[in-house]
DOPA-891126 format. One record per residue (C-alpha): x, y, z; residue in three letters. Coordinates in nm, 4 decimals, padded with zeros to 6 digits. Layout:
<rs>
     east    north       up residuo
        X        Y        Z     ala
...
</rs>
This chain:
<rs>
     east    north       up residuo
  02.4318  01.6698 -00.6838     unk
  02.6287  01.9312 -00.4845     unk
  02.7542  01.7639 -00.1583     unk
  02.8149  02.1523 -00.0255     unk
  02.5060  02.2680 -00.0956     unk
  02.3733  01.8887  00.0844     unk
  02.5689  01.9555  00.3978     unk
  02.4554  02.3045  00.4459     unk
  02.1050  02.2283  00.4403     unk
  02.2129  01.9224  00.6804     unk
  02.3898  02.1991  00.9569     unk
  02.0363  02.4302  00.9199     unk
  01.7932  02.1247  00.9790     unk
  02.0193  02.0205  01.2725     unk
  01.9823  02.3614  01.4080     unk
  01.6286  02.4171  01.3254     unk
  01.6285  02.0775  01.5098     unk
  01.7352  02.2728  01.8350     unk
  01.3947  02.4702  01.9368     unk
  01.2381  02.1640  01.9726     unk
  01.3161  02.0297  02.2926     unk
  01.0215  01.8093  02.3957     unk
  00.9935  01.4558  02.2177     unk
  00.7127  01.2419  02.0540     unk
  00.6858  00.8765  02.2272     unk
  00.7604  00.7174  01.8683     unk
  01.1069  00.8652  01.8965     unk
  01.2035  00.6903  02.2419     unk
  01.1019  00.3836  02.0529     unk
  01.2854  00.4221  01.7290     unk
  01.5807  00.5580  01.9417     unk
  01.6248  00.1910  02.0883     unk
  01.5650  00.0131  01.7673     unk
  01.8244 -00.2491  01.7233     unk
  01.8900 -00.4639  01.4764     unk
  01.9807 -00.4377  01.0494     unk
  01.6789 -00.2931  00.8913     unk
  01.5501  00.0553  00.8083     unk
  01.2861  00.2517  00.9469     unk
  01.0147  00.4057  00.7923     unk
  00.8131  00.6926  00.9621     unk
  00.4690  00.7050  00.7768     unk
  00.1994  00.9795  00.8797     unk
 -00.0153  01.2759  00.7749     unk
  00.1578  01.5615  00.6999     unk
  00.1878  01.8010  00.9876     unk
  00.2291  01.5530  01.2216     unk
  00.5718  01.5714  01.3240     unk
  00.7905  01.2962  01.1158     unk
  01.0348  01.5672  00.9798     unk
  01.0770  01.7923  01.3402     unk
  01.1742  01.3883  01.4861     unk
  01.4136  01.3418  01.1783     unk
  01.5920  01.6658  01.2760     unk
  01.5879  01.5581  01.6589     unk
  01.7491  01.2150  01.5530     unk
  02.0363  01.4252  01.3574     unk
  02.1250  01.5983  01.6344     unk
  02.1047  01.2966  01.8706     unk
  02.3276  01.0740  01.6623     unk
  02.6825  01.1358  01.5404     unk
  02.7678  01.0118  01.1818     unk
  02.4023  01.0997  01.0958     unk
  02.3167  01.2831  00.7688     unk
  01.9744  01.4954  00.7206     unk
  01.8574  01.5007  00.3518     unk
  01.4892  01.6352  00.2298     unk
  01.4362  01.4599 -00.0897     unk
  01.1828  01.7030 -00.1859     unk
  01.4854  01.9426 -00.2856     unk
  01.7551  01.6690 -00.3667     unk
  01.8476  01.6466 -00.6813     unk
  02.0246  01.3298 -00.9025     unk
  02.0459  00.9830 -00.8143     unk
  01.9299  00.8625 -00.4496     unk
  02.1853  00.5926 -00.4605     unk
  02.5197  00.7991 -00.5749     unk
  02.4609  01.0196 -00.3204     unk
  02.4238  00.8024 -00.0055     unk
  02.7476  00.6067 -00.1590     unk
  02.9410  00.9239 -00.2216     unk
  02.8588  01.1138  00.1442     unk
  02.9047  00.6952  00.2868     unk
  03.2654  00.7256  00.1551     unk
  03.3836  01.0533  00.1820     unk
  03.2411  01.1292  00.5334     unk
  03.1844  00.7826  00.6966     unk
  02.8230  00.8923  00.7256     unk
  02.6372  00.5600  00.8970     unk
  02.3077  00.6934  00.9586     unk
  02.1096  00.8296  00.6665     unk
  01.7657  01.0481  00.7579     unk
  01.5800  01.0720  00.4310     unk
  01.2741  01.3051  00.4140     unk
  00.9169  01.2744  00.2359     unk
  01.1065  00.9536  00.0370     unk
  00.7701  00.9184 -00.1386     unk
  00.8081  01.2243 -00.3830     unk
  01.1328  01.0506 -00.5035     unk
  01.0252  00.7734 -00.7803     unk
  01.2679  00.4949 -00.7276     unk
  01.2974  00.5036 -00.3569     unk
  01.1719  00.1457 -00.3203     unk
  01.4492  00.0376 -00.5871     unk
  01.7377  00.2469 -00.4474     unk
  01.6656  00.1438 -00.0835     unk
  01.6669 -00.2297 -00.1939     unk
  02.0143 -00.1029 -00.4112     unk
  02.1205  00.0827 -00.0771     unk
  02.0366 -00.1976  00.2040     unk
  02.2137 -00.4617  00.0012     unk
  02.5134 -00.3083 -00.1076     unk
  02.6203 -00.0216  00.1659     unk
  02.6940 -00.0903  00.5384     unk
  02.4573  00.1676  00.6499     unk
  02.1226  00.2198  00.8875     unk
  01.8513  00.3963  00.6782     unk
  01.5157  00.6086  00.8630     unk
  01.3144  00.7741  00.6280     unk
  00.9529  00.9595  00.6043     unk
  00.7107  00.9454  00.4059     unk
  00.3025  01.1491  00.3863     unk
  00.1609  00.8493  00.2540     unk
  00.1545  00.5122  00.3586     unk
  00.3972  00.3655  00.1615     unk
  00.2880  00.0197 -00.0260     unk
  00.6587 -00.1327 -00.0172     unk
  00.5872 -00.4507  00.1306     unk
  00.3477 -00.5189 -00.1667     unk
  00.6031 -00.4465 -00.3972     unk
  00.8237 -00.6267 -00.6283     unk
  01.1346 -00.5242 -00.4202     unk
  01.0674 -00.7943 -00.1303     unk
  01.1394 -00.5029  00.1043     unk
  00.9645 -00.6560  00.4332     unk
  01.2399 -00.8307  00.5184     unk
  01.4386 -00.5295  00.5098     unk
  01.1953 -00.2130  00.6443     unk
  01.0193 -00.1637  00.9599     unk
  00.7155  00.0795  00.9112     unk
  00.6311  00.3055  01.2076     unk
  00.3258  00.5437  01.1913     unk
  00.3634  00.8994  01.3590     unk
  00.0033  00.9909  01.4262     unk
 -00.1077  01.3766  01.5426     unk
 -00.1029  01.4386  01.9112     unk
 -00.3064  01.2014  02.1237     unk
 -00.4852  01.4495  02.3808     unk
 -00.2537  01.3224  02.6513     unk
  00.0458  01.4598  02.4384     unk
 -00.1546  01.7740  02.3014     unk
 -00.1708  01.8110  02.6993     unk
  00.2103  01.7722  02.7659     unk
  00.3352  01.9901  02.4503     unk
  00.0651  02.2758  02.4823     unk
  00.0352  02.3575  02.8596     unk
  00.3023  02.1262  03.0297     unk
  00.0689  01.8982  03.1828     unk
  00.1040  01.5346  03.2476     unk
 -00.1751  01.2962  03.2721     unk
 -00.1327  00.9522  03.3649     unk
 -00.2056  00.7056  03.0575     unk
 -00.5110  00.3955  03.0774     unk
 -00.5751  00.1081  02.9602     unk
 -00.8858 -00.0039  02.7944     unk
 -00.9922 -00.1911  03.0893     unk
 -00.9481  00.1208  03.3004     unk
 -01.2420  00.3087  03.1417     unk
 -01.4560  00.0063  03.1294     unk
 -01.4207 -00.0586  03.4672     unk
 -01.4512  00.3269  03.5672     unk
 -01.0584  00.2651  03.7513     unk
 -01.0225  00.6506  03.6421     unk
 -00.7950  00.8588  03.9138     unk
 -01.0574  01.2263  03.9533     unk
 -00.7204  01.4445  03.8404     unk
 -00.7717  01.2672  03.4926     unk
 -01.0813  01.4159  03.4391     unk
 -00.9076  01.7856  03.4087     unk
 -00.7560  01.6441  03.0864     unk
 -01.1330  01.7219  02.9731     unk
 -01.0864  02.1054  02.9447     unk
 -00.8526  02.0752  02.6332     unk
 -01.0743  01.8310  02.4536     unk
 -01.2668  02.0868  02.2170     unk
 -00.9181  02.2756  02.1314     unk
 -00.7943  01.9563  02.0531     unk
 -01.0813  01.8619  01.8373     unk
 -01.0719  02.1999  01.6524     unk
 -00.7255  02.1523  01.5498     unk
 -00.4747  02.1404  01.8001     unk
 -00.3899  01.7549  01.7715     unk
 -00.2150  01.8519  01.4601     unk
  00.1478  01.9477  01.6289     unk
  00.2221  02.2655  01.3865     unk
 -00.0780  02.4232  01.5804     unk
  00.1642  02.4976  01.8924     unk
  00.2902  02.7629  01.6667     unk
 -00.0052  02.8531  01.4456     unk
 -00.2913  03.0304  01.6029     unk
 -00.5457  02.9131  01.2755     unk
 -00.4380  02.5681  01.2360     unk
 -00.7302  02.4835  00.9925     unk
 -00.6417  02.7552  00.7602     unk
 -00.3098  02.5601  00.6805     unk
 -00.5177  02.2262  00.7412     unk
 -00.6626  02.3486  00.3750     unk
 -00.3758  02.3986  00.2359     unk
 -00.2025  02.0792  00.3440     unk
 -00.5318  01.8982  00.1917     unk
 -00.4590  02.0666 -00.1690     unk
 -00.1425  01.9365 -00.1540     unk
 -00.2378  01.5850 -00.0664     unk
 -00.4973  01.5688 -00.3196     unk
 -00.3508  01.7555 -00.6172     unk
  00.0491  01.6516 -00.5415     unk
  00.1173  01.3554 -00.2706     unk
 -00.1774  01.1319 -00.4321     unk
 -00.0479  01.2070 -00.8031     unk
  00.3009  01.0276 -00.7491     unk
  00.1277  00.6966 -00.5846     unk
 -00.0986  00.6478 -00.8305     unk
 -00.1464  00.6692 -01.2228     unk
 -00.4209  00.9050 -01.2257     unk
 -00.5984  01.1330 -01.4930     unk
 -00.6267  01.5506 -01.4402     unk
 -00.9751  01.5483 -01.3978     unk
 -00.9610  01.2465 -01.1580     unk
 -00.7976  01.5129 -00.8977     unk
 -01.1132  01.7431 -00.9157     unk
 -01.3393  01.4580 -00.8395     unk
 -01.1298  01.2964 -00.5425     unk
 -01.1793  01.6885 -00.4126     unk
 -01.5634  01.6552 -00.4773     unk
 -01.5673  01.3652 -00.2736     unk
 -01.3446  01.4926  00.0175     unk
 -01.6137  01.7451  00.0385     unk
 -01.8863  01.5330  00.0033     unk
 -01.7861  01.3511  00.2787     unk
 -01.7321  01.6925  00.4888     unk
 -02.0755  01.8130  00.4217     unk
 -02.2636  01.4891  00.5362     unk
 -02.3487  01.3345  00.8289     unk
 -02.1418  01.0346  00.9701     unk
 -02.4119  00.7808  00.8648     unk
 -02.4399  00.6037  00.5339     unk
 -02.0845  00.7521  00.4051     unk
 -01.9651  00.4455  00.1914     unk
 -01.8485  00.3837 -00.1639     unk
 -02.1948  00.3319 -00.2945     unk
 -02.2950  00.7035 -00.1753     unk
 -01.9799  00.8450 -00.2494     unk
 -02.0414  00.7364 -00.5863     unk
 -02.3783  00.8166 -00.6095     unk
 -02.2945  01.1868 -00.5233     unk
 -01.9745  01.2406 -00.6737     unk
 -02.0671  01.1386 -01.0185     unk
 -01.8537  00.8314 -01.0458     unk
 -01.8305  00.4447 -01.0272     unk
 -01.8411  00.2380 -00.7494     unk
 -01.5268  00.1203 -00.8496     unk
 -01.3305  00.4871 -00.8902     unk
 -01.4458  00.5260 -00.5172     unk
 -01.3397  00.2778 -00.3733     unk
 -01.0208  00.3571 -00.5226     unk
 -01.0239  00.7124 -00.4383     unk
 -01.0997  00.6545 -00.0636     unk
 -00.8213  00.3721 -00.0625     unk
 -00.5877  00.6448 -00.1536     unk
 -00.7131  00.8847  00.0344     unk
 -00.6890  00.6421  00.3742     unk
 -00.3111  00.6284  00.2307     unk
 -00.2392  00.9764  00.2833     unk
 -00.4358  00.9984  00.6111     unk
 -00.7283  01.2086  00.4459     unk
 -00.9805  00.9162  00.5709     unk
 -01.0619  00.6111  00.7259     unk
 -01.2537  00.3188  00.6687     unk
 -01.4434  00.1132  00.9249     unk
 -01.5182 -00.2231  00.8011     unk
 -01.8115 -00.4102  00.9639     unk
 -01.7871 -00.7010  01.1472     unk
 -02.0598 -00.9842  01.1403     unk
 -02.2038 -01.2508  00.8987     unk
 -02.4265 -01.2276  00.5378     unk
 -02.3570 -00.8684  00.4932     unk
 -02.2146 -00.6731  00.2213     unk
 -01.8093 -00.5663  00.3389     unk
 -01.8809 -00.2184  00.2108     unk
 -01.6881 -00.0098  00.5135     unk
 -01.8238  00.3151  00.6441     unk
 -01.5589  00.6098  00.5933     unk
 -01.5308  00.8622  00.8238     unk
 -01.2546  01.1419  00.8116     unk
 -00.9160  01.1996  00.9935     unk
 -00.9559  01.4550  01.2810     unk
 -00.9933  01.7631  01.1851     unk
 -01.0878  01.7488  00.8224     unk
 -01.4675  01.7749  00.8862     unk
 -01.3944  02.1266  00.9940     unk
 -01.2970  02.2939  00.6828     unk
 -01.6646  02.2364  00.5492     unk
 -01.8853  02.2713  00.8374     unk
 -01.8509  02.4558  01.1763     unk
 -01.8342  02.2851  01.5118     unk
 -02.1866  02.3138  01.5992     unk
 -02.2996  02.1093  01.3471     unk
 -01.9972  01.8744  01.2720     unk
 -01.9812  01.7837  01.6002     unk
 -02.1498  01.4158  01.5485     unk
 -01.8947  01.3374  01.2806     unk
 -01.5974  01.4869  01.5316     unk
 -01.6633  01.2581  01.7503     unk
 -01.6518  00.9285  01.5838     unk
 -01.3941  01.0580  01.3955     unk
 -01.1498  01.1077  01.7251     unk
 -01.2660  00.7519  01.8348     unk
 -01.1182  00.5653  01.5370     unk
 -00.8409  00.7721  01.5242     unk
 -00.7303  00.7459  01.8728     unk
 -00.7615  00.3168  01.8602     unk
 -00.6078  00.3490  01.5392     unk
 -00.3379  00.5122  01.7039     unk
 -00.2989  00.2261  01.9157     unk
 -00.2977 -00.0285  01.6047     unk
 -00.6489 -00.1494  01.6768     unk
 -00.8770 -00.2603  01.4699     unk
 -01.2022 -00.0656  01.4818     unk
 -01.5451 -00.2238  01.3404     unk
 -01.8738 -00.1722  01.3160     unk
 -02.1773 -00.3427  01.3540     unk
 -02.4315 -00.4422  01.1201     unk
 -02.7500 -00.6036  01.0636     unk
 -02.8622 -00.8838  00.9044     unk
 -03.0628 -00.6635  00.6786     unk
 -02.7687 -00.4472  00.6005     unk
 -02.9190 -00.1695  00.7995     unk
 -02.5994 -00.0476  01.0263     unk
 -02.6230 -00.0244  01.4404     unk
 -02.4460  00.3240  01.5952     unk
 -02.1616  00.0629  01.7591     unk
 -01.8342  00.0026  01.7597     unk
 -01.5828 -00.2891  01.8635     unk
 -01.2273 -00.2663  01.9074     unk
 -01.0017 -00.6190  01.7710     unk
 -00.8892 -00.7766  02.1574     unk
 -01.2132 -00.6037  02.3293     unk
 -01.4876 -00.7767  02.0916     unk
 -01.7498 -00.8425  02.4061     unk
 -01.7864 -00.5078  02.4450     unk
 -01.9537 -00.2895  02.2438     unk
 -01.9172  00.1008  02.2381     unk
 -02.1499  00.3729  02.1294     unk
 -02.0062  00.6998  02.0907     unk
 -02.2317  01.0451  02.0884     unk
 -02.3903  01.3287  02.2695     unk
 -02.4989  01.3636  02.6206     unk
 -02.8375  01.2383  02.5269     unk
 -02.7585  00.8515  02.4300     unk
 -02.8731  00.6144  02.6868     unk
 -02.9030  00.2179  02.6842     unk
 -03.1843  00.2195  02.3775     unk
 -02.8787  00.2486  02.1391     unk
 -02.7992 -00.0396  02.1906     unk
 -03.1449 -00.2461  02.1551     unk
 -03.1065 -00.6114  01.9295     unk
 -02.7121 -00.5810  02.0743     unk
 -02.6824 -00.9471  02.1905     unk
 -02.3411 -00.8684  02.3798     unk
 -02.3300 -00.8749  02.7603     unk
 -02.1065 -00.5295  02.8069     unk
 -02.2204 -00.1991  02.6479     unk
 -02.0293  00.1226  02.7084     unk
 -02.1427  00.4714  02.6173     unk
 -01.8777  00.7359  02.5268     unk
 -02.0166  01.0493  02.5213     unk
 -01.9368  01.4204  02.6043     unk
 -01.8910  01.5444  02.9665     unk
 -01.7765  01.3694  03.2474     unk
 -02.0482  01.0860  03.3666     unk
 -01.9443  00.7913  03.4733     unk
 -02.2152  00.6887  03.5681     unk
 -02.4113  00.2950  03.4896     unk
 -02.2772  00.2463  03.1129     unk
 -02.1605  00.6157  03.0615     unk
 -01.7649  00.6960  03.0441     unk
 -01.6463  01.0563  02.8825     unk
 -01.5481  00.9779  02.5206     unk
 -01.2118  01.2402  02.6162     unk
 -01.0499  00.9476  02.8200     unk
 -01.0106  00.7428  02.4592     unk
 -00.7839  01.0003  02.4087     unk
 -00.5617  00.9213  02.7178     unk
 -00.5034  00.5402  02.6228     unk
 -00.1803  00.3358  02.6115     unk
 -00.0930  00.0791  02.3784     unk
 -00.1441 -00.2522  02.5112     unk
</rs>
C-alpha cells in the first residue's frame, strides 16, 4: 500500500469530480443521511455511482476517495492507517465488490474505527444474507440510469414537473408535460445510461460494459466454471433475439442447452448485475416461473429498433417502477397461459397493458378488475389510453 500514490489518485478523482456540476436525486438523499451506518450505492455500471462518489469528496471535508479496483493490500490497514495519520472520517470506497473480503473488513471496519463508510458496488451486493450480520450496520441505495425526467434535465436543461401514479390514471397531466415525449426514443436507444451525455454511440460501449459483466463482475459473486461464462452469454442473447413473450427459465433452458436449474441461476445473477429482470406473476394455482425481460437498452445490441421495439417497451415499464421500488407482476391464467398485463404492489386494482398504438380494450378480455389502463406510444389520453412516456416522469410515493 502506498498512501502517496492513494492520495494522488484521491486529489485527481476530486478534480475529475469538478466537470460535473449537475446532481442525481439519490445524492440529495444520501447527502442528509444521518445516523451510524454505511451506505451502499448498488447499480449497473454506467449509471453514475462513481461520478456521485467523486461529487461527495468534494462536498465533504475529511473525506477520502479510493477505487478498489486499483488498491492494493489489505482493505482494513489502509482505512486504519489514512484514519490515523490524516483524521480521515469519511471513507468513499469504489466498485467494493471486486475486493474479496469487503463484507469481512467492513464488519472489521464498522466495529472497530470511528468512521462513516459509502461505498459502490455493479452488482447487487448479497450482504444482508451473509454470515457477517451486516443489516444492522449497511443501508443499500440503488442508483438506477436516468429516469426520462432526469435524461431531460442533464441532456437539454429542461425541467418537467414529476407525477404520481394517480396522476396518469386520472389523466391530471399539465399539456407542457407532454413535450417530455420528444426525447422518449433517444432515451430508449441509449441515452438513459448517463455516460451517453458524452458518448455519441452509447450502445457500442453498452457491449463492452456487458463483456465485462458477464466474463468479470459475475465471476467474483459466484463460483462458476469457464465454460459456464459462454453459456450465460448464449442466453443474454437468446433473450435479445426473442420476443418479450414466453422468456422464462424453462425456454431459456430449452434454447441455451442447459438445465432448468443453471438458468435460473444464471438469470438470478444476471438480475444482480442489472443485465435483467424478472417479473413474477401474481395469482393462484400457477407455476411461480417469472417472465424475464431485459434492462433498458440491452435488447438493442441484438436487434434494431424497428423490431425490438415490443420488448423496449415493457422493458422501460419495469424499469421505471422498479426505479421507484415497486413491485411489478404479471398476470396469469389459470391454465398457465400468461395475459399481456401488468400490476404495480400499492396499485393492484388496476391493471396496465403496455404496447403499440394499436391495443384497445380487447387486451384486456377475462380481466375481472374494474380499472384498466393502456400505455402505449403517442400522446392519447383518451377513454383507457395514457402515453407509456409519462411512466417515465413518476415520483416515488
Amino acid at each position: 500500500m502506498n498512501i502517496n500514490q492513494l492520495i494522488e489518485f484521491d486529489r485527481l478523482s476530486r478534480e475529475d469530480g469538478r466537470k460535473y456540476d449537475k446532481k442525481r436525486g439519490l445524492y440529495d438523499d444520501i447527502a442528509r443521511d444521518v445516523g451510524a451506518h454505511f451506505i451502499g450505492i448498488v447499480g449497473p455500471r454506467g449509471a453514475g455511482k462513481t461520478i456521485m462518489l467523486k461529487q461527495l469528496a468534494l462536498a465533504n471535508d475529511g473525506s477520502f476517495y479510493v477505487s478498489l479496483d486499483t488498491m492494493e493490500g489489505d482493505l482494513f490497514d489502509m482505512v486504519k492507517t489514512l484514519h490515523e495519520t490524516m483524521r480521515i472520517k469519511l471513507f468513499l470506497l469504489d466498485e467494493v465488490h471486486v475486493y474479496p473480503r469487503f463484507e469481512a473488513d467492513l464488519k472489521k471496519i464498522y466495529d472497530l474505527i470511528d468512521i462513516k463508510v459509502i461505498f459502490t458496488s455493479s452488482t447487487a451486493l448479497g450482504m444482508y444474507e451473509s454470515g457477517y450480520d451486516l443489516s444492522r450496520r449497511v443501508l443499500l441505495k440503488t442508483l438506477y440510469p436516468f429516469s426520462l425526467r432526469e435524461y431531460a434535465r442533464f441532456k437539454y436543461g429542461q425541467e418537467f414537473s414529476a407525477l404520481t401514479l394517480w396522476d396518469i390514471v386520472e389523466k391530471k397531466v399539465p399539456a407542457d408535460i407532454l413535450r417530455a415525449g420528444e426525447h422518449f426514443l433517444p432515451y430508449m436507444q441509449g441515452g438513459l445510461m448517463p455516460f451517453a451525455l458524452r458518448e455519441p454511440e452509447p450502445l457500442a460501449l453498452l457491449g463492452n460494459i456487458l463483456k465485462t459483466i458477464i466474463f468479470k463482475d459475475i465471476p467474483r459473486i459466484a463460483r462458476l466454471m469457464t465454460d459456464e461464462l459462454d453459456k450465460i452469454e448464449m442466453l443474454v442473447r437468446f433473450i435479445g433475439l426473442s420476443g418479450i413473450d414466453g422468456i422464462n427459465y424453462s425456454s431459456a433452458a430449452h434454447n441455451t442447452h442447459i438445465t432448468k436449474y443453471k438458468a435460473e441461476q444464471y438469470i438470478a445473477l444476471l438480475e444482480r448485475a442489472f443485465v435483467l429482470h424478472r417479473v413474477f406473476p401474481l395469482g393462484t394455482n400457477v407455476m411461480k416461473e417469472p417472465k424475464v425481460v431485459m434492462a433498458l437498452p440491452y435488447r438493442l445490441l441484438y436487434r434494431p429498433l424497428d423490431e425490438a421495439i415490443g420488448g423496449l417497451r415493457e422493458d422501460f415499464f419495469v424499469e421505471a417502477f422498479r426505479a421507484l421500488s415497486k413491485e411489478v407482476f404479471y398476470l396469469k391464467s389459470m391454465r398457465g397461459q400468461k395475459t399481456p398485463d401488468y400490476l404495480i404492489r400499492d396499485f393492484e386494482d388496476i391493471v396496465f397493458e403496455v404496447g403499440g398504438k394499436g391495443k384497445g380494450r380487447s387486451q384486456f378480455k377475462g380481466v375481472d378488475i374494474k380499472r384498466k389502463i393502456i400505455l402505449a406510444d403517442g400522446y392519447d389520453m383518451t377513454d383507457i389510453r395514457r402515453p407509456l412516456f409519462l411512466a417515465g416522469l413518476l415520483i416515488k410515493g
